[in-house]
N, C-alpha and C positions, 0 to 999 in steps of 0.2 A: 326928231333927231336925238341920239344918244348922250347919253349926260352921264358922266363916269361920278360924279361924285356924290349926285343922284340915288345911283344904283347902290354904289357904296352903301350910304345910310339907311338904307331898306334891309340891301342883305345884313350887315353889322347889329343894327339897332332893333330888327320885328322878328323876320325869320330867313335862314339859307338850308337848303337841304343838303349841302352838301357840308355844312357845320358838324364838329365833333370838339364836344368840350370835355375834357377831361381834368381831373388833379392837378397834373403837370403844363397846362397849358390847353388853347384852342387851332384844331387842327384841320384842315379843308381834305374832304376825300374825293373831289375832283379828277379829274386824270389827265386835265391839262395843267394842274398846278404845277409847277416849275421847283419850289421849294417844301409842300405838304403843309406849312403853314399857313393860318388865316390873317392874313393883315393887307394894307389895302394897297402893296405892291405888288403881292405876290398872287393878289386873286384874280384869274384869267375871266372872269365875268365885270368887275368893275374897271377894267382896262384894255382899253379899244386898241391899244398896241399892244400887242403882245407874242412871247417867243417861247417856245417850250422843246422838250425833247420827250420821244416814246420810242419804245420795243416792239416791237412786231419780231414775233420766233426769231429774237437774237440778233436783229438787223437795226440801227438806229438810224431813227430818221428825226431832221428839225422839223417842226411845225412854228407856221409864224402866221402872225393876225394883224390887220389893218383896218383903218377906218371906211377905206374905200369898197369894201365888202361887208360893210353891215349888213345892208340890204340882201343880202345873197344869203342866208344860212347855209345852204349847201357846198357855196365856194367859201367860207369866211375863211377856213383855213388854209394857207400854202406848204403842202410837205414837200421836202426833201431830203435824200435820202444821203446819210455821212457813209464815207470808208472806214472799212472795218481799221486800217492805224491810226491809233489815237492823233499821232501828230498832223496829217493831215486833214482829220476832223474837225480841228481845233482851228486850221486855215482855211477851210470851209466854212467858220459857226463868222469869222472876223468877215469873210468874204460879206455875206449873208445881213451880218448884223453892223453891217461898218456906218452906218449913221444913226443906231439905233441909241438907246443910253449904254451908261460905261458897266451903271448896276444890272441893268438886265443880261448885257454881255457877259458879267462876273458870275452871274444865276446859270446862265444857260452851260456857259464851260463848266462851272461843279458840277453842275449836275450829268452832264457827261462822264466828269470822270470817277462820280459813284458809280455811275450804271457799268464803268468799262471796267472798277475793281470787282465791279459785285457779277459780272459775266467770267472774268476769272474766277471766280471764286467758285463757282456754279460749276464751270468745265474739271476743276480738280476734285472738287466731292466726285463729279459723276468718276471721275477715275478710280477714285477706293472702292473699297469693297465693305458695303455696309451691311446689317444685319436689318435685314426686314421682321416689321412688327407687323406682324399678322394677330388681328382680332379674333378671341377664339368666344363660341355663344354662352352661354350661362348655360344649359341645356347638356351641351358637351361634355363641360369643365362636370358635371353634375353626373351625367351616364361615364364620364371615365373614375369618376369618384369611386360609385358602385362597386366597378367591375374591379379595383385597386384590391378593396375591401372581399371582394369573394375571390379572386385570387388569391389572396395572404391566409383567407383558409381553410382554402383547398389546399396548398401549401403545408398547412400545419399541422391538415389533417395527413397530409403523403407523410411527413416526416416523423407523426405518432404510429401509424401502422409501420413503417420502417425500423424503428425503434423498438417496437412490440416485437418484430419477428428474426430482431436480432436478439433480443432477450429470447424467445423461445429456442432458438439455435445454441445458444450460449449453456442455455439450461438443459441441454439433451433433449428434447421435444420433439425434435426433428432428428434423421439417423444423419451423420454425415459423411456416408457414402455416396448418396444420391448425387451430391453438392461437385463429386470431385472425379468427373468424367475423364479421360485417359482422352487426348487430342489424336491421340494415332488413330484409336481405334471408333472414334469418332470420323474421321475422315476415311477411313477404311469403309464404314457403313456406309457415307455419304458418294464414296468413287462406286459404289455394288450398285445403292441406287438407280446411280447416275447409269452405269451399264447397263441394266434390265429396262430403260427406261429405251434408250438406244437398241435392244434388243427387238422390244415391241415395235419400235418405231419401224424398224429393217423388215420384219416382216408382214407388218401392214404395209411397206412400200410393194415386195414381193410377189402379194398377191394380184393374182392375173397374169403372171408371165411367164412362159411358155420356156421349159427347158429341155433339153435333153440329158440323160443321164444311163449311167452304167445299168447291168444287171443286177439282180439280188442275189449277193456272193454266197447266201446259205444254200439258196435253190441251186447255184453253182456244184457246192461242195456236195450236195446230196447226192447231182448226178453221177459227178467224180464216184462217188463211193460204190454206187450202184455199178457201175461199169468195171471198175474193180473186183467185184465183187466176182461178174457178168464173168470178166476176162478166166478167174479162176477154174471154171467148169471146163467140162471137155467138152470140143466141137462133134457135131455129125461126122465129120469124117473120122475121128478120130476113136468113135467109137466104132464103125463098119470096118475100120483095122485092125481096131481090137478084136472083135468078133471073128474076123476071118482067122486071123490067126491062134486064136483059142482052137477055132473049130479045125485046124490043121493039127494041133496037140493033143486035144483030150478024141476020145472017140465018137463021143455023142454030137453029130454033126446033125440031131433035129433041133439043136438048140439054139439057135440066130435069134439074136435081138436087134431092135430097129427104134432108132433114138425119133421123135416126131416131136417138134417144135408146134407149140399152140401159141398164136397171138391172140391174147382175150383183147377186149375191147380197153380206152383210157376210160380211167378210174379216175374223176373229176376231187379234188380233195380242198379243201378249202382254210387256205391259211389264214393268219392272226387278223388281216385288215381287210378280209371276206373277199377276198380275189381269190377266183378258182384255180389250180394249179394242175392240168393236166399230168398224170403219168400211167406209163404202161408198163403191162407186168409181162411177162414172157416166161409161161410152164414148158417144162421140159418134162417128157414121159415115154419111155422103154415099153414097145410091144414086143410079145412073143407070142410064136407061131403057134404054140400047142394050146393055148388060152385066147379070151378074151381081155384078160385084166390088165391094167396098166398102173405102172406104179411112178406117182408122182416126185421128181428127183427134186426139183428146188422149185421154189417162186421166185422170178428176179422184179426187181423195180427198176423200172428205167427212167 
């Protein structure tokens, strides 16, 4: 059978593991202890009555012990579970505890109403906004050192070359024409660019497709000219007019002439971009009757 006072003096006087003695005093780490103190009311192992309170994720429940469940370790405890309003809690703990002692009743409501300041207390942190302390390695803090240090002089070194070549600017070293581009004419180069570049672009799309187009106005003009030319001469008829009527004025009526057109063949000629360019010539030549000879009057081009 169980002996409370027994137990007491074993845990008290040899050893308890759940003892913690310190400076200020001897403290039980327990989690049924009811008060965190070691003394022989407050210790839930040398009292076969006993009444506690625990958190479970924010929800408080009573636990209570009797002698009637020694035997049982698994049942020794009876929880139940308080409402989240204090005051109701607190008529729950009297319900619970209403023939228990007046000192354990006094233990068990404090300690309730730490746990219900210190649950406040916990919901308004969680509402600020804190600065999280992130551990940074030794390693790190050591490789960003480094890099601190060769960037400050590569830095030093930008701004000794910078320096250098505003002293050489200063001193005449450099012409300062170069330096002082005209923005008009800058952007004039840039819009020409930009067009030739759209130029090429148009006629890489270009190729491959099929157009129709005009004549070639020079070959135009030439024929013009030729025809012009053509139109000047006197026709066949117009010389068998002539002729007769000479021959009715002068006396010498064995003298008739006879205009005879010659078509020579096209003369294949071959312009700038090696296309051939057909044209035909047309002699004109005057027979007479007392001869063979003919005498050539014009060559035309057609």
């Amino acid at each position: 059978m169980q002996h409370d006072e027994v137990i007491w003096q074993v845990i008290r006087h040899k050893h308890c593991s759940y003892m913690a003695k310190i400076e200020t005093g001897i403290f039980c780490r327990n989690q049924y202890n009811v008060t965190g103190i070691c003394n022989r009311s407050s210790c839930p192992l040398a009292n076969s009555r006993y009444a506690t309170i625990r958190d479970h994720d924010g929800v408080f429940y009573l636990y209570m012990k009797t002698i009637e469940r020694a035997h049982m370790p698994k049942n020794l405890w009876e929880r139940v579970k308080l409402p989240v309003n204090y005051e109701m809690a607190l008529e729950m703990i009297d319900k619970h505890l209403l023939y228990w002692p007046k000192l354990l009743q006094h233990k068990v409501k404090q300690r309730l109403t730490k746990m219900t300041q210190m649950r406040i207390r916990m919901r308004k942190l969680a509402l600020k906004t804190r600065e999280a302390v992130i551990p940074m390695p030794r390693r790190q803090i050591k490789r960003e050192a480094r890099r601190e240090i060769k960037a400050l002089n590569a830095a030093v070194l930008d701004k000794a070359i910078e320096n250098e070549l505003l002293e050489r600017l200063k001193t005449g070293i450099y012409p300062t024409d170069i330096y002082n581009f005209s923005q008009r004419a800058f952007d004039k180069l840039i819009n020409k660019e930009i067009k030739l570049n759209q130029e090429v672009e148009e006629e890489e799309e270009e190729e491959g497709v099929v157009e129709y187009v005009e004549g070639d106005d020079e070959l135009e003009a030439e024929e013009e000219e030729d025809m012009e030319d053509f139109s000047g001469l006197p026709s066949k008829e117009s010389y068998l007019e002539g002729d007769d009527h000479d021959s009715d004025e002068e006396d010498d009526d064995d003298a008739e002439e006879q205009v005879v057109i010659h078509k020579r063949r096209a003369v294949k000629k071959s312009d700038d971009n090696g296309k051939a360019k057909k044209k035909s010539r047309v002699v004109v030549e005057v027979e007479q009757e007392d001869g063979d000879t003919r005498r050539s009057l014009k060559s035309l081009k057609l």
